[in-house]
C-alpha positions in Angstrom: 95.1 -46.8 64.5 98.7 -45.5 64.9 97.2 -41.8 65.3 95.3 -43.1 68.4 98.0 -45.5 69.7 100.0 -42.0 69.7 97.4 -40.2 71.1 96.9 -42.9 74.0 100.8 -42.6 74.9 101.2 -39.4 74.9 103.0 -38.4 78.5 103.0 -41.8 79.6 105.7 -43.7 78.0 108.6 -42.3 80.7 106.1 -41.9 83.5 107.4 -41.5 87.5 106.4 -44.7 88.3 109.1 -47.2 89.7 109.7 -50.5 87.7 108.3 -52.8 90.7 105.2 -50.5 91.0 104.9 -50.8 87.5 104.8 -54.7 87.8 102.4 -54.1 90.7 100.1 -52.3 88.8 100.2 -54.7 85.7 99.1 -57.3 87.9 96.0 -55.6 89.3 95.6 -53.8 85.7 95.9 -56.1 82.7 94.0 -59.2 82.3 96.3 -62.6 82.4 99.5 -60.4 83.5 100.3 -61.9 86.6 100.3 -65.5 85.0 102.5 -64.4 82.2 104.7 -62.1 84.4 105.1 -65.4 86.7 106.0 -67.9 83.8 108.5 -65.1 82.1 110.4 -64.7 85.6 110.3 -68.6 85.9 112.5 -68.8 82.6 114.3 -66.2 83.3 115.3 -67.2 86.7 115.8 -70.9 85.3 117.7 -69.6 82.3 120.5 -68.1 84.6 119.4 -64.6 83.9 120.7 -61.6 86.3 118.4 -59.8 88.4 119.0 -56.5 86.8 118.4 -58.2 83.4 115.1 -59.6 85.0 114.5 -55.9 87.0 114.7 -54.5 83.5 113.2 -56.6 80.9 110.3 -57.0 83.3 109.8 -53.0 83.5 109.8 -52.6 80.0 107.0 -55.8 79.5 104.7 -54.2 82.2 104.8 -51.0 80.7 103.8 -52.0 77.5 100.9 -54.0 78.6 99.9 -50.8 81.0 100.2 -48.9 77.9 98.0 -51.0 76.0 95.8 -52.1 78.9 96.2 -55.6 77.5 98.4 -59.0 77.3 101.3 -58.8 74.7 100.0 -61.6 73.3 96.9 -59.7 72.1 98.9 -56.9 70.5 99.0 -56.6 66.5 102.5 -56.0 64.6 101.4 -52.5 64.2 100.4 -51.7 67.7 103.9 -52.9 69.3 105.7 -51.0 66.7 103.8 -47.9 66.8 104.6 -48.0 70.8 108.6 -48.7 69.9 108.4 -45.8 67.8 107.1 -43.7 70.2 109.7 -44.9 72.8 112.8 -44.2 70.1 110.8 -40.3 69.9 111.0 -39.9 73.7 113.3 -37.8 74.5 113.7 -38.9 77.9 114.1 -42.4 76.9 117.5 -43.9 76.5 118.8 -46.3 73.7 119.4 -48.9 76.7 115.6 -48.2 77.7 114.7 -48.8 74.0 117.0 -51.9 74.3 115.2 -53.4 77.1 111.9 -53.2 75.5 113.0 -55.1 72.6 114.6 -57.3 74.2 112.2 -57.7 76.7 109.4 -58.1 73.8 111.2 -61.0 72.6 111.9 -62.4 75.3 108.5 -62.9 76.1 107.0 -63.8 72.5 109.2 -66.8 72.5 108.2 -68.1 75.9 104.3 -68.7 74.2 106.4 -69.8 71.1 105.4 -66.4 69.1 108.8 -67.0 67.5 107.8 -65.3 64.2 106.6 -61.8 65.8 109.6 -61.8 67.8 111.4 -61.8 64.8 110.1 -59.0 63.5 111.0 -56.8 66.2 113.7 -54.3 65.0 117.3 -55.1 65.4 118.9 -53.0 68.4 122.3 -51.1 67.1 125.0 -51.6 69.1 126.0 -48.1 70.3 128.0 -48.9 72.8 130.3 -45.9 73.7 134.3 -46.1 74.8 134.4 -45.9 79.3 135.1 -42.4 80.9 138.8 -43.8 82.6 140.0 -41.9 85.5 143.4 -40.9 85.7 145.9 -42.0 88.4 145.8 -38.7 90.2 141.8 -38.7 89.7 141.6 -42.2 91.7 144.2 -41.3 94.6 141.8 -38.3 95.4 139.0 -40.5 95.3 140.3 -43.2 97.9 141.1 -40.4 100.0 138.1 -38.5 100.1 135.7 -40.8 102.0 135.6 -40.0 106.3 134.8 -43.5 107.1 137.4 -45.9 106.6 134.8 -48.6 105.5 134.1 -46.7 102.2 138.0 -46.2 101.4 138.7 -49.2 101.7 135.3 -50.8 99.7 136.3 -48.1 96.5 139.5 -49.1 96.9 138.7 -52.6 96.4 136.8 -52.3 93.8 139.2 -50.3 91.6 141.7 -53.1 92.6 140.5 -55.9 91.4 138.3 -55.1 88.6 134.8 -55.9 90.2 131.1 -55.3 89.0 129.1 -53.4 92.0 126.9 -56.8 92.9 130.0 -58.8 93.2 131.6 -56.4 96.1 128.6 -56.4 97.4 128.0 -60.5 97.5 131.9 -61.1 98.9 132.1 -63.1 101.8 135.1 -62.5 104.4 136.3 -66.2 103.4 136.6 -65.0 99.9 138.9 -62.8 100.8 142.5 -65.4 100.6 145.5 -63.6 101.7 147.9 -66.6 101.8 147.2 -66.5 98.0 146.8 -63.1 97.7 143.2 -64.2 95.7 139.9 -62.7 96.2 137.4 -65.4 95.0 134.2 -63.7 93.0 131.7 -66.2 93.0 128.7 -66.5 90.8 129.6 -63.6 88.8 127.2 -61.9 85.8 128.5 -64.9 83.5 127.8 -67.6 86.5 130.8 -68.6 86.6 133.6 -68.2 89.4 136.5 -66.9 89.0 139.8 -65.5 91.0 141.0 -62.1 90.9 144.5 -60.6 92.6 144.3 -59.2 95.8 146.2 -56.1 96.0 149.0 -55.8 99.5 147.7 -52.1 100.0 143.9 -52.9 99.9 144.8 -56.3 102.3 145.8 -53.5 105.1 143.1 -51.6 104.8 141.0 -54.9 105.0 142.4 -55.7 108.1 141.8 -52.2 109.8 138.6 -52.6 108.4 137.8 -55.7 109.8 139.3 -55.3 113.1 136.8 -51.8 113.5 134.1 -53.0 112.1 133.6 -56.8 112.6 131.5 -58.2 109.4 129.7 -60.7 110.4 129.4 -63.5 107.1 129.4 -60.6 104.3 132.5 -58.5 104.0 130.8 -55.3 104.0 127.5 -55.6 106.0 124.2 -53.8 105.5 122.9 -51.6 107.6 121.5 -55.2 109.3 124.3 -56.9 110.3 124.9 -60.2 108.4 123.1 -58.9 105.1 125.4 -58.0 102.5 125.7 -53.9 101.2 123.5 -53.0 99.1 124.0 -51.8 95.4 122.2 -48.2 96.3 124.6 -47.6 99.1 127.7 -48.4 97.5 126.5 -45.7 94.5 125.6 -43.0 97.0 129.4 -43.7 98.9 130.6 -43.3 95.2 128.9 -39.8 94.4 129.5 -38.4 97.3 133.5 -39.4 96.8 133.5 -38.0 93.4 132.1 -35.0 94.8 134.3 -34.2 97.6 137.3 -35.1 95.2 136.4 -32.2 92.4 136.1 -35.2 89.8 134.4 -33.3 86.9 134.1 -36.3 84.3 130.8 -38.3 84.0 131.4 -41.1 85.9 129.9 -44.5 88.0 131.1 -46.7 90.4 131.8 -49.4 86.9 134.0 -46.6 85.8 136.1 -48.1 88.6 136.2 -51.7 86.7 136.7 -49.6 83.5 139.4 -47.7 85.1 141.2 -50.7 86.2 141.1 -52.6 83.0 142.5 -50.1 80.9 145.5 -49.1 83.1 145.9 -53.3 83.7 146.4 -52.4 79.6 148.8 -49.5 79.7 151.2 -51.6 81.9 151.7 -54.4 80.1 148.9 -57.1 80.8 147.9 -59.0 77.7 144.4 -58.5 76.7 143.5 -62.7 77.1 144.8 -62.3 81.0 142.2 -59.0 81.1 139.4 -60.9 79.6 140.1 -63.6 81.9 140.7 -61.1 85.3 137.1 -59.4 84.7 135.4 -62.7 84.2 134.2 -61.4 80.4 132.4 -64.7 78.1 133.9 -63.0 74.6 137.3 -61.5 74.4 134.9 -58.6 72.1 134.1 -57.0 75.0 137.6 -56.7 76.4 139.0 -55.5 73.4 136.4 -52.1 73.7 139.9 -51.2 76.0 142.6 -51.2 73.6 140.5 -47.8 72.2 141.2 -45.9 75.3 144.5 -47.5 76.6 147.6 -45.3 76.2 149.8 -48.1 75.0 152.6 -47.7 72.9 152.4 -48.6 69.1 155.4 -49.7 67.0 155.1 -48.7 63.4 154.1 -51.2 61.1 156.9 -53.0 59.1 158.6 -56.3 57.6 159.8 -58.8 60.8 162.4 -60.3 58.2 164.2 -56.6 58.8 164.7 -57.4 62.5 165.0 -61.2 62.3 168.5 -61.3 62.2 168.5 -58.8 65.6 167.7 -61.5 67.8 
């Protein structure tokens, strides 16, 4: 069986396709997919998922079924972890890509209650890796190397307040208070809102922005005035910053949010006030920045040797 499960995948587990052509073709494909595909991005949606969790969970479910040419729920222990195998060989295949698929897997055993098989899917390591941080110098190149002044200032922003790529792109122009000096992120990855310091140098550039460019409803419009930037477009304005700068490190626009944390860090800001800025659920996650934050140590000692200093 697993020789011709191998055989079967060969080439095809990091194929060209795109994820929603994929879905597409699992619909027309694989008997029963298109009801199971709708009832898993029912719960998902319901169950306060993000799209990009949905975008990818789904990829990784309607290529395993394309794989097969068959539901999930008709696969055997030893066909789905002959395929997961084969997807930790693939060289082209990331641990997050891995991640997805058994995540994705279990995901979509427990919505037919198949709690026991999605149990024994492996348990995914967490490999997590320290963020690439750009230095001061690095970042004042970047904000200057964009021509349009729209792009300046949206980098900017970002790097300013800490914010994820879909939540610059969702800001409205009223979430923008400069009374308060607040920029309101609302319905962030954890679905919660929360407030965020607006910086005085990003506030002008907002304001020669605005005046120029008159956003209508979003702050930074689409190409179709009134729909908001999209995620694509704010990447591609990235790159092409980090190019023109002569920024050799391997970076993305969330090395921006990365950035901004851990120099929030170097100068002073407690790590609760971080958690709280970048709207994290578990102060574990913040704490990934006191491993690349430059912050001075004292050496370890008694505190009844300084007591009487105060």
């Amino acid at each position: 069986m697993s020789k011709e499960i191998e055989k079967r995948g060969r080439g095809r587990l990091s194929g060209s396709d795109s994820p929603k052509t994929l879905i597409e073709r699992a619909k027309r494909e694989v008997p029963d997919f298109k009801e199971h595909y709708s009832k898993f991005e029912q719960q998902m949606v319901i169950g306060g998922y993000s799209s990009s969790t949905l975008f990818n969970y789904s990829r990784s479910v309607a290529k395993i079924s394309l794989h097969f040419k068959k539901s999930i729920l008709d696969l055997d222990t030893e066909e789905v972890n002959q395929y997961l195998y084969l997807l930790a060989k693939e060289k082209k295949a990331s641990s997050t890509y891995f991640k997805h698929a058994v995540y994705g897997l279990r995901f979509f055993l427990r919505l037919y209650d198949l709690e026991d098989r999605a149990l024994k899917l492996p348990t995914v390591a967490n490999d997590r890796k320290l963020p690439v941080v750009l230095s001061y110098q690095e970042l004042r190149r970047l904000f200057l190397a964009p021509q349009r002044l729209k792009h300046r200032v949206l980098l900017s922003l970002i790097y300013s307040a800490g914010l994820r790529v879909s939540e610059v792109c969702n800001l409205h122009i009223n979430d923008i208070d400069s009374e308060r000096m607040q920029i309101r992120v609302v319905k962030s990855k954890g679905k919660n809102d929360r407030y965020v310091v607006l910086s005085e140098y990003v506030l002008q550039g907002l304001r020669k922005y605005i005046a120029s460019s008159k956003p209508q409803k979003y702050l930074f419009n689409g190409r179709i005035k009134g729909q908001p930037l999209g995620k694509g477009a704010v990447q591609q304005s990235f790159r092409l910053a980090v190019s023109k700068s002569g920024i050799i490190k391997d970076v993305s626009v969330h090395s921006l949010r990365h950035s901004y944390a851990t120099h929030l860090l170097e100068q002073g800001v407690d790590i609760v006030t971080i958690k709280e800025l970048l709207g994290h659920s578990a102060i574990e996650t913040t704490m990934m920045y006191l491993h690349v934050a430059k912050v001075n140590r004292t050496n370890a000692h008694s505190p009844l040797d300084r007591l009487y200093n105060y």
